[in-house]
N, C-alpha and C positions, 0 to 999 in steps of 0.2 A: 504494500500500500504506500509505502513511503518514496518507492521508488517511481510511483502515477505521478507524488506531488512533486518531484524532484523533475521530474520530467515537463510538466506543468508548468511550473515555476523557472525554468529553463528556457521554454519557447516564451514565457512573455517578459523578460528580461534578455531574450535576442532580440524578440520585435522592437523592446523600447532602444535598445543601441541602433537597429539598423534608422529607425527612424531620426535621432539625435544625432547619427551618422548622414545622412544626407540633408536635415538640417546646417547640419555643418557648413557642408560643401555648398548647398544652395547659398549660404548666409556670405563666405570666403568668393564664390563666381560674383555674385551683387556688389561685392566689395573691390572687386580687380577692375571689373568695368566701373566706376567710381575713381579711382586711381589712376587709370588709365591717360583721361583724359588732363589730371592734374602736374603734368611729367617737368615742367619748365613753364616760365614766363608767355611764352609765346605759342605754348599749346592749346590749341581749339578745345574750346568747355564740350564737355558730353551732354549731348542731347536727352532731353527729358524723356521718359515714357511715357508713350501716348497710352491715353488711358482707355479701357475696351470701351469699344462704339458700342451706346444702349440701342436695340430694336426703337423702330422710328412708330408713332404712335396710331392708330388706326381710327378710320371716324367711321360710321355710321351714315349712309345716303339716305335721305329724308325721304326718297322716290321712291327708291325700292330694296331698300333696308341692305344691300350687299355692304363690306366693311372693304375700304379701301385706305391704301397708304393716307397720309395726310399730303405727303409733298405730291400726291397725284390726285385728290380730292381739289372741288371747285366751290369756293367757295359764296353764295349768294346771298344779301342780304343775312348775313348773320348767320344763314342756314347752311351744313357740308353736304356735298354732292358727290357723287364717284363720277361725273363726266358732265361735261357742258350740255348735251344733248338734255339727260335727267333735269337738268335746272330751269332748262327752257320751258320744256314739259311743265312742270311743276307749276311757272310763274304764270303758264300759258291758264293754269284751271281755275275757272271762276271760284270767288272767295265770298264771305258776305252775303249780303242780300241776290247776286247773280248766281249765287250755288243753288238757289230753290227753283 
């Protein structure tokens, strides 16, 4: 029995080294490119990391409810659209007292 826990206690005291092990290395790679660019006077500054590009936001077509990018939606009186055609449409349908 002592040898289950021995064994047990063996693999998660390898996993925690392997992990604090490439910790490491990740931590030492960040730190060389950091350095790198620091080398003399007249060495070019390292450029920033660009930070990940978030998914771009999706709207809702008032015509006919499909969900389109925003930068490819049309926007009309305040309203979003998934195509100019939808908008015309839309503006074209009596409102008010012309809808009876």
């Amino acid at each position: 029995m002592r040898q289950i826990f021995l064994l047990i206690l063996l693999f998660f005291v390898g996993q925690w080294l392997v992990k604090a092990l490439r910790r490491h290395d990740a931590n030492n790679a960040a730190g060389a490119k950091g350095r790198a660019g620091s080398r003399g006077p007249g060495a070019q500054q390292a450029q920033p990391q660009a930070r990940p590009q978030l998914p771009e936001p999706m709207i809702r077509c008032v015509e006919c409810g499909v969900h389109a990018p925003k930068s490819d939606s049309v926007l009309v009186a305040g309203e979003p659209f998934c195509c100019a055609a939808h908008a015309q449409r839309h503006g074209a349908r009596p409102t008010g007292r012309d809808a009876r």
